[in-house]
LUMSE-999753 format. One record per residue: residue number from 1; residue in three letters; x, y, z of N, C-alpha, C, O, CB in turn. Coordinates in nm, 2 decimals. Atoms other than C-alpha are relative to their C-alpha. Glycine has a CB too. Layout:
<rs>
(NUM,ala,(X,Y,Z),(X,Y,Z),(X,Y,Z),(X,Y,Z),(X,Y,Z))
...
</rs>
This chain:
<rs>
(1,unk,(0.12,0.06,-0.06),(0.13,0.36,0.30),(0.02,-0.15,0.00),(0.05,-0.20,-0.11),(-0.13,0.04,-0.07))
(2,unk,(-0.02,0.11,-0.01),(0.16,0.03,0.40),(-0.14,-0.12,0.00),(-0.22,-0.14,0.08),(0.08,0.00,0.13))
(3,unk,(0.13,0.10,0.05),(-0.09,-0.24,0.24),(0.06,-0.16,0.00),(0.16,-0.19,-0.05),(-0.06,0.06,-0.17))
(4,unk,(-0.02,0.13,0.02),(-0.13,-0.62,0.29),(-0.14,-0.05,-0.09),(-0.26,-0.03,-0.07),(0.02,-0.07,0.15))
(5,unk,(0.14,0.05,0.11),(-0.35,-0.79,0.02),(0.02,-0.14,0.00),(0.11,-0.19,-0.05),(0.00,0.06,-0.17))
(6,unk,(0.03,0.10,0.02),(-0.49,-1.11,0.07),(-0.07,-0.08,-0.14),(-0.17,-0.05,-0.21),(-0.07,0.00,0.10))
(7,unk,(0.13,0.09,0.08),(-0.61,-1.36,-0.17),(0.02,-0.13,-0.03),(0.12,-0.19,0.01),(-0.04,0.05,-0.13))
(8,unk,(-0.03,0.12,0.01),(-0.67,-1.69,-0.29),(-0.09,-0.11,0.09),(-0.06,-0.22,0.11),(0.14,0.00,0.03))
(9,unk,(0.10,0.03,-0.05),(-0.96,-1.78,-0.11),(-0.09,-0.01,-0.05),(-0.11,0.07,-0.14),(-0.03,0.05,0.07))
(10,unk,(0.11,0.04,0.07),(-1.27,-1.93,-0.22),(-0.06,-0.13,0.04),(0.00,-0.18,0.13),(0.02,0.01,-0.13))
(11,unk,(0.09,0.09,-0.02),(-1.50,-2.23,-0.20),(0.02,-0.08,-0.04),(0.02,-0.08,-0.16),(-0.10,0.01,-0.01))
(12,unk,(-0.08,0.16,0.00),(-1.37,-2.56,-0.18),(-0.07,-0.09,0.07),(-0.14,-0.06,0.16),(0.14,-0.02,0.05))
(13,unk,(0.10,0.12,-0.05),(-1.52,-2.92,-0.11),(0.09,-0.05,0.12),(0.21,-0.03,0.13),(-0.03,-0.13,-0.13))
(14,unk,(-0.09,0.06,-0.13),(-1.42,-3.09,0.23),(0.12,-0.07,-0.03),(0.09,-0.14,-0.12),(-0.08,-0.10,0.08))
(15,unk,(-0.11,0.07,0.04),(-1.08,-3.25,0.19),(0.12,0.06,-0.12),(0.23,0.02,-0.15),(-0.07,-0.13,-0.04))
(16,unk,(-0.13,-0.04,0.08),(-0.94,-3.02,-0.07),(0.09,0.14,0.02),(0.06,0.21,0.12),(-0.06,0.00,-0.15))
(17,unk,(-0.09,-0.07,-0.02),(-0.68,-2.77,-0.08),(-0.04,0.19,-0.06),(-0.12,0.25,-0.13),(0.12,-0.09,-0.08))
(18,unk,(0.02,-0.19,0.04),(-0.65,-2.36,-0.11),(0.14,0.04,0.08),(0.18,0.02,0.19),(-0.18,0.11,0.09))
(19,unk,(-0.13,-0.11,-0.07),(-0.32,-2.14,-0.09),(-0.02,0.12,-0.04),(-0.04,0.17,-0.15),(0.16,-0.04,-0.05))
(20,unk,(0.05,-0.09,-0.06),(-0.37,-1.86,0.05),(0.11,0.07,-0.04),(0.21,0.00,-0.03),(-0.05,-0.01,0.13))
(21,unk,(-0.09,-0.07,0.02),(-0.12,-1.55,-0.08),(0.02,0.17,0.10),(-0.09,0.22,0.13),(0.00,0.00,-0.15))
(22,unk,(0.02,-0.11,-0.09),(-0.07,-1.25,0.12),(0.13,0.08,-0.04),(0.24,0.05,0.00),(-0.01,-0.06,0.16))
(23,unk,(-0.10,-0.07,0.07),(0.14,-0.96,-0.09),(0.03,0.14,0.08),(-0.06,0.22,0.10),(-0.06,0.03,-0.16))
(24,unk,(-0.02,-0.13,-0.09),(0.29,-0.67,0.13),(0.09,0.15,-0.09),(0.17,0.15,-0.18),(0.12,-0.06,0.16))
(25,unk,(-0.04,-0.09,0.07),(0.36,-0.34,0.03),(0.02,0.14,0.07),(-0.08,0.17,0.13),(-0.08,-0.01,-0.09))
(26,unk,(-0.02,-0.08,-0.10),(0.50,-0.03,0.19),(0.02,0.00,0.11),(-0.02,0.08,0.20),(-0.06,0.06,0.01))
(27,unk,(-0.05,0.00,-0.12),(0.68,-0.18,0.45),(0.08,-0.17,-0.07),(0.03,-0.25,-0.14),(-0.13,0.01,0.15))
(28,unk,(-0.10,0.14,0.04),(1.01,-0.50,0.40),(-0.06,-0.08,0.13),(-0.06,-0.04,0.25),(0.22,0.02,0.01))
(29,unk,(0.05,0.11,-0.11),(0.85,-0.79,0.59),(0.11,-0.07,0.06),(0.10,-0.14,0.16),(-0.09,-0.11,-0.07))
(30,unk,(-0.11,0.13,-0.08),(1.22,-0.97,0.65),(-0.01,0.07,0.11),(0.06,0.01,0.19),(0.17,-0.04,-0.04))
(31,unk,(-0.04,-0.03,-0.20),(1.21,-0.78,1.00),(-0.16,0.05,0.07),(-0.19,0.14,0.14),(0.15,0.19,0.03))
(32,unk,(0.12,0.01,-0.07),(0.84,-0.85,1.08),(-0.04,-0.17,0.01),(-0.01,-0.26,-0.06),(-0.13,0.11,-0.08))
(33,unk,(0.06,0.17,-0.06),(0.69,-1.17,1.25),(-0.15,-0.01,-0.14),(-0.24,0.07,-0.13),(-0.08,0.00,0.24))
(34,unk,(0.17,0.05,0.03),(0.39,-1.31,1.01),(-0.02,-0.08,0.03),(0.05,-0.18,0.06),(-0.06,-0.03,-0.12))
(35,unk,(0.14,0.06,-0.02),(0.07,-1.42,1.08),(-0.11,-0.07,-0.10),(-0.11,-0.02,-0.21),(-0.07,0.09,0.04))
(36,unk,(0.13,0.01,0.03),(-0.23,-1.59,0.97),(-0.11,-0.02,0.12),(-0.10,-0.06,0.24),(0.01,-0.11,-0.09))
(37,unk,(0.08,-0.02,-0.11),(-0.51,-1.55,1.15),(-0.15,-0.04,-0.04),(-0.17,-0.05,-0.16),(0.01,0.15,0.05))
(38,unk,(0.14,0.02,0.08),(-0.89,-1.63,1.08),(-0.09,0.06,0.12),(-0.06,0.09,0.24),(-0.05,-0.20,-0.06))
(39,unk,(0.08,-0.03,-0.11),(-1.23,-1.54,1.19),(-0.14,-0.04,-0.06),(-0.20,0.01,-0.15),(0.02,0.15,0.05))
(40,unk,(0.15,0.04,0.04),(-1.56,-1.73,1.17),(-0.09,0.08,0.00),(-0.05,0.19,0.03),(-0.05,-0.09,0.08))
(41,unk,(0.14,-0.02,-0.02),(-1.92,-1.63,1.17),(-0.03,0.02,0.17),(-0.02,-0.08,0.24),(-0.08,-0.12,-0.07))
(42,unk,(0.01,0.00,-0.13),(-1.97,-1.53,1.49),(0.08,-0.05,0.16),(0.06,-0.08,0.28),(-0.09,-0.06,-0.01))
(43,unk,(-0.17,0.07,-0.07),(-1.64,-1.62,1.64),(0.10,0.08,0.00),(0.14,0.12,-0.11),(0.08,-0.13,-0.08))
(44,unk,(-0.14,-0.10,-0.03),(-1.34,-1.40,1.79),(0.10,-0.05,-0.11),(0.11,-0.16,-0.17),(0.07,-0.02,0.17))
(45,unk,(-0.07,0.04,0.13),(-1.08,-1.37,1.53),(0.13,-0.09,0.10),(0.16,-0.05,0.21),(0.05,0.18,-0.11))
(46,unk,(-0.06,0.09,-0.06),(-0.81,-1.66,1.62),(0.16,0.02,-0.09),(0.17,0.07,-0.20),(-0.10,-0.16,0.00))
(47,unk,(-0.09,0.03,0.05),(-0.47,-1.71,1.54),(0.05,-0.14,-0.09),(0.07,-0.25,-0.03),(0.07,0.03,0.09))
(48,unk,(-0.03,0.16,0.02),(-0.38,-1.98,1.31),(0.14,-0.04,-0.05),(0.15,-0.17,-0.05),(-0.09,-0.06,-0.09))
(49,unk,(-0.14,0.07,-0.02),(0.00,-2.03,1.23),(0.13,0.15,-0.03),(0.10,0.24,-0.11),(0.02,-0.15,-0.14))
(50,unk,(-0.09,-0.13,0.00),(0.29,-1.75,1.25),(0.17,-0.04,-0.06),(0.21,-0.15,-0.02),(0.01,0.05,0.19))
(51,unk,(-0.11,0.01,0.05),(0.63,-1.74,1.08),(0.14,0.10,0.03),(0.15,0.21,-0.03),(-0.04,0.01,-0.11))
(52,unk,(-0.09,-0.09,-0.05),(0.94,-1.57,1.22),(0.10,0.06,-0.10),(0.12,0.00,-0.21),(0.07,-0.06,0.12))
(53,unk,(-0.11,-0.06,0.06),(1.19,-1.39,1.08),(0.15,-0.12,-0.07),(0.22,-0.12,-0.17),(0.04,0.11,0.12))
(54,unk,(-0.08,0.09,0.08),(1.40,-1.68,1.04),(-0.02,-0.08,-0.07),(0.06,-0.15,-0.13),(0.06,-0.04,0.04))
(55,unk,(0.08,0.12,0.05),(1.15,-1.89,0.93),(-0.06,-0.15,0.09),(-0.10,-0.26,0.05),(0.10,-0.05,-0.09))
(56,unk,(0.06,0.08,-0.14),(1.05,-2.08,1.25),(-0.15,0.02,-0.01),(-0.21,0.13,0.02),(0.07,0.08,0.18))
(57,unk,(0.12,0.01,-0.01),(0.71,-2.18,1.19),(-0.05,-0.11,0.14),(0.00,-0.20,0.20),(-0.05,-0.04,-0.13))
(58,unk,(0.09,0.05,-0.14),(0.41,-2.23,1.46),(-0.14,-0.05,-0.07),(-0.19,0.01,-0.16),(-0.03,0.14,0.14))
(59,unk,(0.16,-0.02,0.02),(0.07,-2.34,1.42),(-0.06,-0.04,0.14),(-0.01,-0.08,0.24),(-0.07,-0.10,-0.14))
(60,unk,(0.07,0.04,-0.10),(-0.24,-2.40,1.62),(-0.02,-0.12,0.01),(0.04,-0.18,-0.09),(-0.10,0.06,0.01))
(61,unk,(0.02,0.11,0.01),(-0.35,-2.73,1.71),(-0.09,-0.09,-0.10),(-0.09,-0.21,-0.12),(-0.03,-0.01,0.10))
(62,unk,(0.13,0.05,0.06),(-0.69,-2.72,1.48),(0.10,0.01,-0.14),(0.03,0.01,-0.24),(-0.17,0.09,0.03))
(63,unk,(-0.03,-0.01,0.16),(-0.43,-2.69,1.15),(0.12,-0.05,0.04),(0.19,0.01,-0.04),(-0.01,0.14,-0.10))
(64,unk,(-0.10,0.08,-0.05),(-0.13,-2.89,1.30),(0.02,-0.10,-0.13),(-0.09,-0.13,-0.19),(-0.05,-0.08,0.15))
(65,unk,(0.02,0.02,0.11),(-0.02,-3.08,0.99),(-0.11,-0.07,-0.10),(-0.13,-0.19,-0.13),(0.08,-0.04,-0.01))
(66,unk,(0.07,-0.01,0.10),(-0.30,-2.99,0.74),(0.08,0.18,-0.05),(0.05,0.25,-0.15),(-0.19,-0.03,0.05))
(67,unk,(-0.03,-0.20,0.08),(-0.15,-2.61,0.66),(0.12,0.02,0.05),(0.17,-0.02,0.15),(-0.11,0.17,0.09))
(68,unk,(-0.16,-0.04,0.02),(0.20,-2.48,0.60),(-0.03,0.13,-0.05),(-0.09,0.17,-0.15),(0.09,-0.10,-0.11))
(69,unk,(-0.03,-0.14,0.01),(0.29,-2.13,0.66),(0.12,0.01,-0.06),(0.21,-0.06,-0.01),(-0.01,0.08,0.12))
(70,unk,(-0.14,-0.01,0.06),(0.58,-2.01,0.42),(-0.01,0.16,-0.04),(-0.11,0.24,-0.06),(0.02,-0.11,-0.15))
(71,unk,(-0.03,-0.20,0.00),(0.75,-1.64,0.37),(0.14,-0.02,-0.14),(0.25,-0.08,-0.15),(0.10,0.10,0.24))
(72,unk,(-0.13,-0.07,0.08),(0.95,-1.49,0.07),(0.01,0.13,-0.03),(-0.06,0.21,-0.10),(0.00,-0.06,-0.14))
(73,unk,(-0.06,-0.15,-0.01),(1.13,-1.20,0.13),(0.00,0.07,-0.12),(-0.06,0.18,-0.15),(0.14,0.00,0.03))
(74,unk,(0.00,-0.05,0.14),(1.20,-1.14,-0.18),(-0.09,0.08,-0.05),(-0.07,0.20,-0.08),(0.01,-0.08,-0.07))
(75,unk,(0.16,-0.04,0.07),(0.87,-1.09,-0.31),(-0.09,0.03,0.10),(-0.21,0.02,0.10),(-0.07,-0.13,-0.10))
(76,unk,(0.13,-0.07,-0.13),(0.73,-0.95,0.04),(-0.15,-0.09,-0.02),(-0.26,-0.05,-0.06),(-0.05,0.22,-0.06))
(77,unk,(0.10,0.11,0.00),(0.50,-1.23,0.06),(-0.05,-0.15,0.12),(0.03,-0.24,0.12),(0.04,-0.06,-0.12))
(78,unk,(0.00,0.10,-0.05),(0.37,-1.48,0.28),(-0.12,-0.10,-0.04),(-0.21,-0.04,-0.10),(0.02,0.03,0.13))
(79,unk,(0.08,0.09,0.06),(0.16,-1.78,0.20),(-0.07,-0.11,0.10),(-0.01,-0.12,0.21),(0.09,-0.07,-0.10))
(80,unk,(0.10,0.09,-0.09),(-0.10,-2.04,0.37),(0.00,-0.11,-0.09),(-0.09,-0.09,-0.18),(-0.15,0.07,0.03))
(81,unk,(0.02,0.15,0.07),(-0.08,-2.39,0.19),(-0.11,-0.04,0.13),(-0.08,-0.05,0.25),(0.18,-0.11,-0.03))
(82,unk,(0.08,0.06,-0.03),(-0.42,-2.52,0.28),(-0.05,-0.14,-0.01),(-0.11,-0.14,-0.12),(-0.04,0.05,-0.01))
(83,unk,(0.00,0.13,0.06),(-0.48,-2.92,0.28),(-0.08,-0.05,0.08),(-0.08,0.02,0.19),(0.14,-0.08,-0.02))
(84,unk,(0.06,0.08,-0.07),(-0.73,-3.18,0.44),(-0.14,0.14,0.02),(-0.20,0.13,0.13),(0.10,-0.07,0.14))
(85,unk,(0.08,-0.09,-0.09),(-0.98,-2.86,0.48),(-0.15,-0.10,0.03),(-0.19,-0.21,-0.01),(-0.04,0.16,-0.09))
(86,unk,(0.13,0.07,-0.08),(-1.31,-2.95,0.69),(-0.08,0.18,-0.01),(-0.04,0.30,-0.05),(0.06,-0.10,0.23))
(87,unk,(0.10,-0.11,0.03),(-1.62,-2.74,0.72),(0.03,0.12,0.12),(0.00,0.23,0.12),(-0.18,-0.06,0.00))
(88,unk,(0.00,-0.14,-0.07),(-1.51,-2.55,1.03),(0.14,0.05,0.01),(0.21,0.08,0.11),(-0.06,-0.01,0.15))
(89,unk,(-0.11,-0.10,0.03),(-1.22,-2.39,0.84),(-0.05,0.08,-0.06),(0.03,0.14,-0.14),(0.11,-0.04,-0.07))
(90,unk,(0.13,-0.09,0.10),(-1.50,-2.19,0.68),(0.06,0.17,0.08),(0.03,0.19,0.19),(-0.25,-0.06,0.06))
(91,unk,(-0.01,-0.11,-0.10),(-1.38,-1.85,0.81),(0.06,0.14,-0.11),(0.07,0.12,-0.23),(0.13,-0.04,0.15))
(92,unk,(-0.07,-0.09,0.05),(-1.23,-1.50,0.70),(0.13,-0.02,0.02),(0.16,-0.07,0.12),(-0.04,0.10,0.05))
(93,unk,(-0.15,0.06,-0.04),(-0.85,-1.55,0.67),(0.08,0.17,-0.03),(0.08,0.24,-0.13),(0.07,-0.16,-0.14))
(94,unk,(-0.05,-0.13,0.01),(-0.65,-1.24,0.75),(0.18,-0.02,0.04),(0.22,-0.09,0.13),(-0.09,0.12,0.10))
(95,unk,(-0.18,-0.02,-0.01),(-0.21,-1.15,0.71),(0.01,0.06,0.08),(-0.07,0.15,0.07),(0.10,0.06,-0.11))
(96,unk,(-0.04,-0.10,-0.08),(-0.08,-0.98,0.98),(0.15,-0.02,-0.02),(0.22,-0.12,-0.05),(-0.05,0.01,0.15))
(97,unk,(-0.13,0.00,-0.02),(0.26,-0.82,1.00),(0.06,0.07,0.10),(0.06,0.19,0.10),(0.05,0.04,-0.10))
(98,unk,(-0.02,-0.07,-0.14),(0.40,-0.74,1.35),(0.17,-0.03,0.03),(0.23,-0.13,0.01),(-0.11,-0.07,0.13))
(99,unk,(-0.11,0.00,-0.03),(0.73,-0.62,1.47),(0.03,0.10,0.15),(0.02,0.23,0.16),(0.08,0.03,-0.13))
(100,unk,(-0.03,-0.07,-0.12),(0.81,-0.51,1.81),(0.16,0.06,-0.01),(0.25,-0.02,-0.03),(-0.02,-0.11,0.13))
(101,unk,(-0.12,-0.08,0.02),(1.13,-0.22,1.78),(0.02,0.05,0.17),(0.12,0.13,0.17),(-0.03,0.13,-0.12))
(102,unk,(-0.04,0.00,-0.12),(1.16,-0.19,2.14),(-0.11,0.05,0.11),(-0.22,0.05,0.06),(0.11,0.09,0.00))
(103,unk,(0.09,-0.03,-0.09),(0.96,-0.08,2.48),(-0.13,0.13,-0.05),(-0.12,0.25,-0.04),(0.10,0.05,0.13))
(104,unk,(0.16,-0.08,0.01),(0.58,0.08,2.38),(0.02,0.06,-0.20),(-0.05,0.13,-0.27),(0.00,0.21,0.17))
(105,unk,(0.04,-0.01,0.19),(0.71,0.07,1.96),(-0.03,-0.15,-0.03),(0.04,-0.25,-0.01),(0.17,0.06,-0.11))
(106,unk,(0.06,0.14,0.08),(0.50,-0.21,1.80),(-0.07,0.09,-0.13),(-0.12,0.20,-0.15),(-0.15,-0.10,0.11))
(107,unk,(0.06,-0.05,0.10),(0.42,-0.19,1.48),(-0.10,-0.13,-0.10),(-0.04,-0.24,-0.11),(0.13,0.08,-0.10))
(108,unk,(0.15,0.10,0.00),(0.09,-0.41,1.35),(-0.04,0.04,-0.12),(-0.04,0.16,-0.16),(-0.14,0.03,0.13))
(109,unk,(0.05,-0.08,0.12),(-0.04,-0.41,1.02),(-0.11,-0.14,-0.05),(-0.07,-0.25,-0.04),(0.14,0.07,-0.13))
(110,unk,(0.10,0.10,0.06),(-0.35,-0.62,0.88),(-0.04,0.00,-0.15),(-0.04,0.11,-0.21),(-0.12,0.01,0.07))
(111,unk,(0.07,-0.02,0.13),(-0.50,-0.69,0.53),(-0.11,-0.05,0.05),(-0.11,-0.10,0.16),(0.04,-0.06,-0.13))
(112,unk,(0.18,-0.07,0.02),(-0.88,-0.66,0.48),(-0.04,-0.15,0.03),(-0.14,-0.16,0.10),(-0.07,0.09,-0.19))
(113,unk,(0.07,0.08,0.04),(-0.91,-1.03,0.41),(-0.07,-0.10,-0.06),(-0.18,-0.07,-0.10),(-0.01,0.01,0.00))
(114,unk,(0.05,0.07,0.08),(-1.00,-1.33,0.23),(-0.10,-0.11,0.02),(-0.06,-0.19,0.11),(0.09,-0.04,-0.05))
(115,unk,(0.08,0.09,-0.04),(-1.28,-1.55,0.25),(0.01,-0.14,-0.06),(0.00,-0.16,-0.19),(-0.11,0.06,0.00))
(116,unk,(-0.03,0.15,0.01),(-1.24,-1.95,0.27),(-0.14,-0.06,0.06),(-0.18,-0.05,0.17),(0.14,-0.05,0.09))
(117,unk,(0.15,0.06,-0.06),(-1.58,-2.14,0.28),(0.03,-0.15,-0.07),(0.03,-0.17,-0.19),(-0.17,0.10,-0.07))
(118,unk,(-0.03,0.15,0.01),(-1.51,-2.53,0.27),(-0.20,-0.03,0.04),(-0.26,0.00,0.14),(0.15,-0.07,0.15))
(119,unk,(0.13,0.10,0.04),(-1.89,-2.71,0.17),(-0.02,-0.07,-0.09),(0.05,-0.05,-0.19),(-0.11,0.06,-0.01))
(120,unk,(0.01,0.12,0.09),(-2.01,-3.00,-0.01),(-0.11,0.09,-0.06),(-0.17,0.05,-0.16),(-0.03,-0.17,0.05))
</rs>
């Protein structure tokens, strides 16, 4: 059974930091793409920075350097270094692990979730 467990989330003041851990289990992540992803209060869930297999990181524009996505194989893990946060990083933060194996095989896997609420 293949489980991703988020954590490392919690309530922090504007401007400070949270790293986010994301532990995989029942499945080797070196041959899946990660994700982070979030999802506000009333807001479609969004993508926010992805890590490839080789280690080729992306992010979106709203966490462009303030957040560093990092992966260790080793320890089936990927990580969210959170920095400069602002109040509308307030969201649910979820790991995904996705690997496309060829035409109509994808394989997709999520954890449950951590919640990040940035307020003074």
């Amino acid at each position: 059974q293949v489980q991703l467990v988020e954590s490392g989330g919690g309530l922090v003041q504007p401007g400070g930091s949270l790293r986010l851990s994301c532990v995989a289990s029942g499945v080797d992540i070196s041959g899946y793409v990660m994700y982070w992803y979030r999802q506000a209060p009333g807001k479609q869930r969004e993508q926010v920075a992805r890590v490839t297999r080789s280690g080729y990181e992306t992010y979106e524009d709203f966490v462009q350097g303030r957040f560093v996505i990092s992966r260790d194989n080793a320890e089936n893990s990927v990580f969210l270094q959170m920095n400069k946060l602002k109040p509308e990083d307030t969201a649910v933060y979820y790991c995904n692990a996705n690997r496309i194996a060829g035409v109509g095989a994808e394989f997709d896997y999520w954890g449950r979730g951590t919640q990040v609420t940035v307020s003074s």
